[in-house]
Biotite code that builds the C-alpha atoms (Angstrom):
import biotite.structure as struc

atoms = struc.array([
    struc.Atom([0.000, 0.000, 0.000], chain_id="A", res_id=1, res_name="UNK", atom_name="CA", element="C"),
    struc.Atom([2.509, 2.424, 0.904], chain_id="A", res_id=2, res_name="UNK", atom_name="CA", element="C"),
    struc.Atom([3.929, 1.911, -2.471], chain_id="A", res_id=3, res_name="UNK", atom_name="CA", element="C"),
    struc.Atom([0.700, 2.495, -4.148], chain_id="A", res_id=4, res_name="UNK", atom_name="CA", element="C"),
    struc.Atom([0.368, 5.959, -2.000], chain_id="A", res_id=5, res_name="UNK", atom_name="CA", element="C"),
    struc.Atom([3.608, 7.124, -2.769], chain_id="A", res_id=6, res_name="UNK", atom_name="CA", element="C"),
    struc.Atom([3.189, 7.757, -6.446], chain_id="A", res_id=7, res_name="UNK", atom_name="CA", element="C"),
    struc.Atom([-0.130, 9.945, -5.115], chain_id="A", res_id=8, res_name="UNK", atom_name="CA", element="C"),
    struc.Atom([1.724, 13.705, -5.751], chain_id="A", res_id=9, res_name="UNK", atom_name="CA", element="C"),
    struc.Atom([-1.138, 14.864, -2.598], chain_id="A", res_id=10, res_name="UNK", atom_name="CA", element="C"),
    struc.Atom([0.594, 12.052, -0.605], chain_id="A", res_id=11, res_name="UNK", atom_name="CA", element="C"),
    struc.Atom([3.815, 12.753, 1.940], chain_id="A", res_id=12, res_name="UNK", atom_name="CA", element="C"),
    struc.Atom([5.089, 9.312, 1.554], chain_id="A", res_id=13, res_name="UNK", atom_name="CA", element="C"),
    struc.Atom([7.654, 10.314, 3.886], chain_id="A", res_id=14, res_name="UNK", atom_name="CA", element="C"),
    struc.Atom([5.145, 11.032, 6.975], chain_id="A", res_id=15, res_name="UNK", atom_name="CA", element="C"),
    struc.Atom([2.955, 7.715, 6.234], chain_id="A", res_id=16, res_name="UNK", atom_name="CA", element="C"),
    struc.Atom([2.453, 5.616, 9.423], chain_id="A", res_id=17, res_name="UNK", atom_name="CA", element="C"),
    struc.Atom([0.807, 2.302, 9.849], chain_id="A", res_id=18, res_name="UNK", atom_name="CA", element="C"),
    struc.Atom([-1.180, 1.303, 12.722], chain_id="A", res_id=19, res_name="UNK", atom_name="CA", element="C"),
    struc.Atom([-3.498, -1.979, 13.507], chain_id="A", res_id=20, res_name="UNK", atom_name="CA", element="C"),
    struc.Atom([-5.207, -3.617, 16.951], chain_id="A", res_id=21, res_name="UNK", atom_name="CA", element="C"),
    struc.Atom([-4.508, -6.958, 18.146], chain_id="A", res_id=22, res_name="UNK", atom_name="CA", element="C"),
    struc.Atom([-3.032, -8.846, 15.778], chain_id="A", res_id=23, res_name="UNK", atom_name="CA", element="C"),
    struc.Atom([-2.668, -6.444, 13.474], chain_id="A", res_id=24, res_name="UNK", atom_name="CA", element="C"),
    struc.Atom([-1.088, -4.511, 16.219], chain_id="A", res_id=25, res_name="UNK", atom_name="CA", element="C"),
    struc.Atom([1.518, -7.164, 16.055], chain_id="A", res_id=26, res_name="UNK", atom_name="CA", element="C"),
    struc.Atom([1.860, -6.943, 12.566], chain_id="A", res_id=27, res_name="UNK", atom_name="CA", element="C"),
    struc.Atom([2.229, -2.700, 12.896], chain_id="A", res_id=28, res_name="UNK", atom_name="CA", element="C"),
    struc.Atom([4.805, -3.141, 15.456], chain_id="A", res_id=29, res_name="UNK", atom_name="CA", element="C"),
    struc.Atom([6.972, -5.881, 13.011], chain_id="A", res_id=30, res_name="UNK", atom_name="CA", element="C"),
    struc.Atom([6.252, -3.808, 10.063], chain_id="A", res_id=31, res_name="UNK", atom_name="CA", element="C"),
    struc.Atom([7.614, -0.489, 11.780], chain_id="A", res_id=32, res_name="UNK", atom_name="CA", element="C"),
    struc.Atom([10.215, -1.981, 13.089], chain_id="A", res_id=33, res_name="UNK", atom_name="CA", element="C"),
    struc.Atom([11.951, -3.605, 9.454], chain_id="A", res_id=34, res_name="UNK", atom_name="CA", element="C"),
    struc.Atom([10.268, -1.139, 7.662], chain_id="A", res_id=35, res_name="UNK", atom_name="CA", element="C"),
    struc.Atom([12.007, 2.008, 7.740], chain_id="A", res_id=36, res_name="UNK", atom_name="CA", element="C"),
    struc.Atom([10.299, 3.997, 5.108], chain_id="A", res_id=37, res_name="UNK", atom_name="CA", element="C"),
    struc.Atom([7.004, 4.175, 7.564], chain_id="A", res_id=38, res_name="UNK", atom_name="CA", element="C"),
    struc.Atom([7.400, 7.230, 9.551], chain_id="A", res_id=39, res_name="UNK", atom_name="CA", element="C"),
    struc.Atom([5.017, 6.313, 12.697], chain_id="A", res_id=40, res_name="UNK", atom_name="CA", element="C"),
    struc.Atom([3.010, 3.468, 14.381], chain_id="A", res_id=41, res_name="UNK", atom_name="CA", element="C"),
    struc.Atom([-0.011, 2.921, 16.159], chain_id="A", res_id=42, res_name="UNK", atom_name="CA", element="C"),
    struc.Atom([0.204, -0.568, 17.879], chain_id="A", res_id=43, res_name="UNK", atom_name="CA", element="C"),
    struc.Atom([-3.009, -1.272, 19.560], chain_id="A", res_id=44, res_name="UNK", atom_name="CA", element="C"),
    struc.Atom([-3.944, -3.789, 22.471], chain_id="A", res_id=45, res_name="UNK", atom_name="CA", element="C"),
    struc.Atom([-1.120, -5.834, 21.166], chain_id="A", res_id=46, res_name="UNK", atom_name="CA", element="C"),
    struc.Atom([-0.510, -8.655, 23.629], chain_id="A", res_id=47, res_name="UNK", atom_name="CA", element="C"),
    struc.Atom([1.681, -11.500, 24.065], chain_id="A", res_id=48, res_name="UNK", atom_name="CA", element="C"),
    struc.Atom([3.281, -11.857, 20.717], chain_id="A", res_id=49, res_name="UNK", atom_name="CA", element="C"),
    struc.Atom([3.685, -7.682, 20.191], chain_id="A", res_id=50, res_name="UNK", atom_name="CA", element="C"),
    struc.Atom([4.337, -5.082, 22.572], chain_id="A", res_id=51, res_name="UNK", atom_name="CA", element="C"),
    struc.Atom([3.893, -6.841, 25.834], chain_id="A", res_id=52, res_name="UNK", atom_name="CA", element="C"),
    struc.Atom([7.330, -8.407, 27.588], chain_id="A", res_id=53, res_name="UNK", atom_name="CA", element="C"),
    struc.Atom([6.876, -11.853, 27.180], chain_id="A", res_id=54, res_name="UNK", atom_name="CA", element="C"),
    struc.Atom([9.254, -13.018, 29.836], chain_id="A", res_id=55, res_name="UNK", atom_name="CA", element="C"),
    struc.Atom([6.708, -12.550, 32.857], chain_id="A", res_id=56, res_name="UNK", atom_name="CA", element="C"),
    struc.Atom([4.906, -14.635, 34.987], chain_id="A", res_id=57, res_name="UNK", atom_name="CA", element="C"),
    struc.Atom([1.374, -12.449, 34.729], chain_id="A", res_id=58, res_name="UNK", atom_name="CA", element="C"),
    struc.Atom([-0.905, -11.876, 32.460], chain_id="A", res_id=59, res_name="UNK", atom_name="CA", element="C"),
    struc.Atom([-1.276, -13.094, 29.056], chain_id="A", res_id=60, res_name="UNK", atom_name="CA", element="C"),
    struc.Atom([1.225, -15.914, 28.447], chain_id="A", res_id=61, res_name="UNK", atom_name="CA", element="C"),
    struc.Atom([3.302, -17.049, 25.569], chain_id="A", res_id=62, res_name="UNK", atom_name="CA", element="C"),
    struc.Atom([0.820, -20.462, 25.762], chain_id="A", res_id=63, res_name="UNK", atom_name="CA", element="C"),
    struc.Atom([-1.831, -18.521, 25.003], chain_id="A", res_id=64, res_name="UNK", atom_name="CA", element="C"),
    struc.Atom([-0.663, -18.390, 21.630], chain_id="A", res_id=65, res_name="UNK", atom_name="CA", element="C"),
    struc.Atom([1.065, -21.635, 21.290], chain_id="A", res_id=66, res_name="UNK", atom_name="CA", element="C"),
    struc.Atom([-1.786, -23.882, 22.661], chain_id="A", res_id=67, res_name="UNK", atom_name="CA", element="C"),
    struc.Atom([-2.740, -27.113, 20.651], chain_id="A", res_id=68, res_name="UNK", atom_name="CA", element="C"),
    struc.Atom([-6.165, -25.733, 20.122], chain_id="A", res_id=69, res_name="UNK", atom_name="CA", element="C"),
    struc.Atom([-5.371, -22.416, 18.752], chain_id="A", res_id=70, res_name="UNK", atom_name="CA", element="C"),
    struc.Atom([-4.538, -20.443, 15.034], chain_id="A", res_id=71, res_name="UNK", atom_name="CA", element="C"),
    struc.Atom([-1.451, -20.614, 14.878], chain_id="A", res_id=72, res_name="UNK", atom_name="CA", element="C"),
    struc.Atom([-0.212, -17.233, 12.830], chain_id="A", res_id=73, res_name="UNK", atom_name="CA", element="C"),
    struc.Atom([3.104, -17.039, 14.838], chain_id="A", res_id=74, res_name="UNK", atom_name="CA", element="C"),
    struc.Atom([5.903, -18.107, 13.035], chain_id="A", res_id=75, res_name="UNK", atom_name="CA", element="C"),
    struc.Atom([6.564, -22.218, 13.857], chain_id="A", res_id=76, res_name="UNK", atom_name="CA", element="C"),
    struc.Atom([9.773, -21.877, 15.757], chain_id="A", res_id=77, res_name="UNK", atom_name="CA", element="C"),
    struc.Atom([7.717, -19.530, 18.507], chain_id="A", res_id=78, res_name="UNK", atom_name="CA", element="C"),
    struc.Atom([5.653, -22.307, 19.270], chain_id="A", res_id=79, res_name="UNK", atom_name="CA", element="C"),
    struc.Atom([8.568, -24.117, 21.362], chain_id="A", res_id=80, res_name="UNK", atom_name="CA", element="C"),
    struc.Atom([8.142, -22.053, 23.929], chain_id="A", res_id=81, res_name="UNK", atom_name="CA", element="C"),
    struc.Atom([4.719, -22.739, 24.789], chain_id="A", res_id=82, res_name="UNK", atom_name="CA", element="C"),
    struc.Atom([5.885, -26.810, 24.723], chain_id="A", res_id=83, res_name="UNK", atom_name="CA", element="C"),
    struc.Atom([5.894, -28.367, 27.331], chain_id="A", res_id=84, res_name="UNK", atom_name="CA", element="C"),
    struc.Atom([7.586, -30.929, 24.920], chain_id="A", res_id=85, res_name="UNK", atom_name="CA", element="C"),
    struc.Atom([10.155, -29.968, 22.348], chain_id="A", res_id=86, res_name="UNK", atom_name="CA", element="C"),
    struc.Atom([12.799, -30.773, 21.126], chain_id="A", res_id=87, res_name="UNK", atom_name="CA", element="C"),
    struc.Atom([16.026, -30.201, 23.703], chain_id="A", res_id=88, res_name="UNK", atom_name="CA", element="C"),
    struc.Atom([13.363, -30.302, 26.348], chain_id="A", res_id=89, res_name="UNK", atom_name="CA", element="C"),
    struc.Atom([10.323, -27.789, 27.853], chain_id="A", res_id=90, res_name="UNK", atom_name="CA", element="C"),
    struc.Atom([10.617, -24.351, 26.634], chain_id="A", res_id=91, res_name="UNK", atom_name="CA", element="C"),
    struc.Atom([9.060, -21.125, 27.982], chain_id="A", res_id=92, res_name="UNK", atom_name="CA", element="C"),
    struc.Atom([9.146, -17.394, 27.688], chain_id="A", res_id=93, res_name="UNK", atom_name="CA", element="C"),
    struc.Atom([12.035, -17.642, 29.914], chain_id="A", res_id=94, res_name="UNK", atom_name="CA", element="C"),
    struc.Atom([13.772, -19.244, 27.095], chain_id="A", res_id=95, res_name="UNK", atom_name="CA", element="C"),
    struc.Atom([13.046, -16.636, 24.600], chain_id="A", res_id=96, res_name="UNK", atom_name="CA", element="C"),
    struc.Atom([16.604, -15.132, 22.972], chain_id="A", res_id=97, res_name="UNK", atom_name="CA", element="C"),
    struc.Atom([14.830, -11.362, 23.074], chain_id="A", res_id=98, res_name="UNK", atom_name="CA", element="C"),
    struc.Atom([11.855, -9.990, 24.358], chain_id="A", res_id=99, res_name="UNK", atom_name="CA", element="C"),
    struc.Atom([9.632, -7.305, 23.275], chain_id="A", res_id=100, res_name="UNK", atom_name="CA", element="C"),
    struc.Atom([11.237, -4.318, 24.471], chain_id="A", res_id=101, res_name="UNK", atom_name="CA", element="C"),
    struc.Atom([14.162, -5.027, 21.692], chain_id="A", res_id=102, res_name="UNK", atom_name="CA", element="C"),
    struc.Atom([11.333, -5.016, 18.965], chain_id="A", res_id=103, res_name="UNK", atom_name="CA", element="C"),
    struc.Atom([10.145, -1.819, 19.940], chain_id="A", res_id=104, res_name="UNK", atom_name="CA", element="C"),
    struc.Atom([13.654, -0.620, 19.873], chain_id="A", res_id=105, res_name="UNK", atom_name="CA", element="C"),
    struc.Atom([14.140, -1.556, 16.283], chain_id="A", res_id=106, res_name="UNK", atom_name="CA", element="C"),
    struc.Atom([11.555, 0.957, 15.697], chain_id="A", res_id=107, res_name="UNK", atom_name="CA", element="C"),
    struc.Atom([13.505, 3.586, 17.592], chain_id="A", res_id=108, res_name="UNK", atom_name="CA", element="C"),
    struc.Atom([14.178, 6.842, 16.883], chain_id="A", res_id=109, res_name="UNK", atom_name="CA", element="C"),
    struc.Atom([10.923, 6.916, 14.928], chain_id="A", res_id=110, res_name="UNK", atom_name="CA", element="C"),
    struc.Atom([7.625, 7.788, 16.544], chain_id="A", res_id=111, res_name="UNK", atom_name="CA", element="C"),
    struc.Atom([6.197, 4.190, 17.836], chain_id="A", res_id=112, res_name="UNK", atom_name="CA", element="C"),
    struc.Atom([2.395, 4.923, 20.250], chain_id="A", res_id=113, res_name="UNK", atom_name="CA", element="C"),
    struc.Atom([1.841, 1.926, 21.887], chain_id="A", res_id=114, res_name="UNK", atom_name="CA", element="C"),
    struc.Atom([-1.863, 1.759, 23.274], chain_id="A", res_id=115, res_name="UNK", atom_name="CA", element="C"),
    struc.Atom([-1.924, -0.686, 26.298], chain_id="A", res_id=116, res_name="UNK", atom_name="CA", element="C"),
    struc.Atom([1.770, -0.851, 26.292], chain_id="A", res_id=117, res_name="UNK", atom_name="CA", element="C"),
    struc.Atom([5.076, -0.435, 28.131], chain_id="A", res_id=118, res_name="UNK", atom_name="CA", element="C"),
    struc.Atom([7.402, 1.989, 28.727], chain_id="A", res_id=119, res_name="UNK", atom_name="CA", element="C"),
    struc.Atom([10.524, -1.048, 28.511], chain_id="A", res_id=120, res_name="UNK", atom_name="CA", element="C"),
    struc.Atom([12.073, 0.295, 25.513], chain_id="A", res_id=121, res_name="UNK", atom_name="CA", element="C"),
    struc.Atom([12.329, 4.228, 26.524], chain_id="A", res_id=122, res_name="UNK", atom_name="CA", element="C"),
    struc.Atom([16.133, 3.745, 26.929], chain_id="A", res_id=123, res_name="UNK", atom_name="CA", element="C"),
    struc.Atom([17.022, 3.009, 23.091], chain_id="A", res_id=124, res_name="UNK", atom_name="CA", element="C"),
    struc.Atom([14.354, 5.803, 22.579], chain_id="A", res_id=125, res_name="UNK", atom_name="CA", element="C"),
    struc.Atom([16.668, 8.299, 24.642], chain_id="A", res_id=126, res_name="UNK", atom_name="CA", element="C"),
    struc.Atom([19.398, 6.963, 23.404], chain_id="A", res_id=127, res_name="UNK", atom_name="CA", element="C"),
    struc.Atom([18.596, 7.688, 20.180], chain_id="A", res_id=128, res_name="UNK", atom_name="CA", element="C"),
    struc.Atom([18.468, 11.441, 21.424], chain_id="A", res_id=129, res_name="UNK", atom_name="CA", element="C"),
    struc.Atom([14.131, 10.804, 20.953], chain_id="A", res_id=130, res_name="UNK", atom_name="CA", element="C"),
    struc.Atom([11.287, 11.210, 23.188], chain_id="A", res_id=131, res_name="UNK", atom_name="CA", element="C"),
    struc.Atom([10.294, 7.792, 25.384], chain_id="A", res_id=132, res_name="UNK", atom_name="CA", element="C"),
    struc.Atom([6.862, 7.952, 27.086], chain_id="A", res_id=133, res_name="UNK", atom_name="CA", element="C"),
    struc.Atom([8.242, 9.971, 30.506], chain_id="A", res_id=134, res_name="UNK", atom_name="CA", element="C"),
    struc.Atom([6.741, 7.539, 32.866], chain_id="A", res_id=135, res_name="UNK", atom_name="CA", element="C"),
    struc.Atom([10.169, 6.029, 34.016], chain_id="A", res_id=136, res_name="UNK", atom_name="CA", element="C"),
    struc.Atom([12.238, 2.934, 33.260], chain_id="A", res_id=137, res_name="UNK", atom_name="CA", element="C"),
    struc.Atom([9.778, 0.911, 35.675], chain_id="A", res_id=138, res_name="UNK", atom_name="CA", element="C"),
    struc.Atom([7.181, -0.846, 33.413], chain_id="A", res_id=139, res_name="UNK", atom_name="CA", element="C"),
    struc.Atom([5.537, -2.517, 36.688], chain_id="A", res_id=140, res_name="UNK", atom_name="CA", element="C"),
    struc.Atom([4.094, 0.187, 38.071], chain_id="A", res_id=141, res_name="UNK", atom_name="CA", element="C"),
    struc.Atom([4.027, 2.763, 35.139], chain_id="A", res_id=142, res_name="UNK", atom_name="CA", element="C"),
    struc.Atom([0.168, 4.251, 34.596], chain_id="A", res_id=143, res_name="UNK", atom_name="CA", element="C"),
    struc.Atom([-0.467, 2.472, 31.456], chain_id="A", res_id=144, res_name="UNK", atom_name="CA", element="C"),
    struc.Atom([-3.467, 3.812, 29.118], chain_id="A", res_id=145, res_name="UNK", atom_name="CA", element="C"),
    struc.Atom([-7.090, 3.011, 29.215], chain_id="A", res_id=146, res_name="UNK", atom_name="CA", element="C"),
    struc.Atom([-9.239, 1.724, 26.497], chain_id="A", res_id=147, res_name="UNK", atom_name="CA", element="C"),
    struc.Atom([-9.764, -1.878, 26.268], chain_id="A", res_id=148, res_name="UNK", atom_name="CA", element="C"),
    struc.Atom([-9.296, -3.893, 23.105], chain_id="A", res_id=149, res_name="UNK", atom_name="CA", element="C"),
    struc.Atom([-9.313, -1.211, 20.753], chain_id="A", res_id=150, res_name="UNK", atom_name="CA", element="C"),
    struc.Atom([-7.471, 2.085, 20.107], chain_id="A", res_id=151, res_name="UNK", atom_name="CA", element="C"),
    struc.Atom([-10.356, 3.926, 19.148], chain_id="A", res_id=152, res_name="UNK", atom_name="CA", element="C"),
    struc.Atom([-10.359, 5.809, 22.451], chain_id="A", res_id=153, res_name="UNK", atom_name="CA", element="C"),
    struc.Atom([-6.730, 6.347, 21.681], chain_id="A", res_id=154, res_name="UNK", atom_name="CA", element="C"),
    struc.Atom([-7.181, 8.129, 18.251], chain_id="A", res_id=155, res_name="UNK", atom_name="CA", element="C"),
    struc.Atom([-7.632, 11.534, 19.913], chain_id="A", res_id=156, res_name="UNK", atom_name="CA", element="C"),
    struc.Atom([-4.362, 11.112, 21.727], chain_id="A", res_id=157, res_name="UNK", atom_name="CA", element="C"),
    struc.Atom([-2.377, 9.757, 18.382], chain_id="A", res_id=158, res_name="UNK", atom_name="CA", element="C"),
    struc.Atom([-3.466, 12.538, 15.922], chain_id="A", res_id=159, res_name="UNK", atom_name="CA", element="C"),
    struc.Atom([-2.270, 15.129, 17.958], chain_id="A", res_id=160, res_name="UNK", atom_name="CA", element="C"),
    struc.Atom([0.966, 13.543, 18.589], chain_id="A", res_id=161, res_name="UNK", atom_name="CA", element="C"),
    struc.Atom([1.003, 12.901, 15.333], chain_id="A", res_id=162, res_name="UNK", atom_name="CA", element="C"),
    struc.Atom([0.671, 16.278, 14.367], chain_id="A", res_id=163, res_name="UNK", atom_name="CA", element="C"),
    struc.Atom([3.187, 17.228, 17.088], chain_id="A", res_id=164, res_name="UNK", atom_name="CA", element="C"),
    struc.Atom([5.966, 14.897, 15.771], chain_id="A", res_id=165, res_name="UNK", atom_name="CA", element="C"),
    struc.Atom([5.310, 16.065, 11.892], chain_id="A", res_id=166, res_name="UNK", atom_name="CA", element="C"),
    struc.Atom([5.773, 19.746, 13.043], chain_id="A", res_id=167, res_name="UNK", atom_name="CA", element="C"),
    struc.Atom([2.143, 20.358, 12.180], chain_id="A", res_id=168, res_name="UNK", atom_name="CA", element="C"),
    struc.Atom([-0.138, 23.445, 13.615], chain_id="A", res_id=169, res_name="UNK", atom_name="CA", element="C"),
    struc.Atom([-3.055, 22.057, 16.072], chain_id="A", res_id=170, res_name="UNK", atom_name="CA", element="C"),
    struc.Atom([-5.280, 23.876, 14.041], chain_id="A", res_id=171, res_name="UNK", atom_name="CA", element="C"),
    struc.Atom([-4.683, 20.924, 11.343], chain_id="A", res_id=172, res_name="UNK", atom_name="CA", element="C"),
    struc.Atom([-6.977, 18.784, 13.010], chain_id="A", res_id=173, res_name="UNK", atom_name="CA", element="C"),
    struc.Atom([-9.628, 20.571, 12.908], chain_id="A", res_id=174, res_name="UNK", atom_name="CA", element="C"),
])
């Protein structure tokens, strides 16, 4: 698509950003971060498998996504780590070579809105000499957003820092 829209002359294929919800949020988040030509992302309710550390013991678990009775969209070689057997033995989250604050780094320096997300990769962010979310390094206790399983309560929130990071008047949204 962003191909398509580039060749539009009323198009700024340089400030194009991609967002999705769920699994899609998953896909935004993998996009943005090999994808350098998209500018921003909007990675909604993404869960275990996007934005959310997987290497945890609460809340949604790498099983969840690994189970015998589920879709399995992951790639195959995630689905160790939900076995209880595998090859070389039972493999968890624990197990996992990275986690998902390094994804959300490979999206760093560019703007990356997570909606129900964590603030675990605002160190490559400063690093990078960009903003991180300004809630601290402690993505335990960090005030997360509200919204449920959608970003549409986030939209509001996105557009203007949207607007912000493409050095656009507030006026613009109106």
């Amino acid at each position: 698509m962003l191909d398509y829209v580039s060749h539009d002359p009323d198009i700024d294929a340089a400030q194009v950003g991609i967002e999705g919800v769920s699994r899609y949020g998953k896909a935004a988040l993998i996009t943005m971060a090999f994808d350098t030509r998209f500018a921003m992302v909007l990675v909604g309710s993404s869960g275990e498998g996007g934005a959310k550390p997987h290497r945890r013991n609460f809340g949604e678990a790498v099983e969840s996504l690994t189970g015998a009775g589920e879709y399995h969209w992951m790639a195959g070689n995630f689905l160790k780590y939900g076995a209880s057997t595998a090859r070389g033995g039972p493999k968890t989250a624990a197990d996992l070579p990275v986690d998902s604050s390094e994804l959300i780094a490979l999206c760093a320096p560019r703007p990356t809105f997570i909606s129900y997300g964590s603030p675990a990769a605002g160190k490559a962010f400063r690093l990078l000499g960009a903003h991180d979310l300004g809630v601290g390094d402690d993505y335990q206790h960090a005030q997360q957003p509200d919204g449920g399983h959608t970003d549409v309560p986030n939209f509001k929130y996105f557009i203007a820092w949207a607007y912000r990071w493409m050095c656009r008047p507030a006026t613009a949204l109106h």
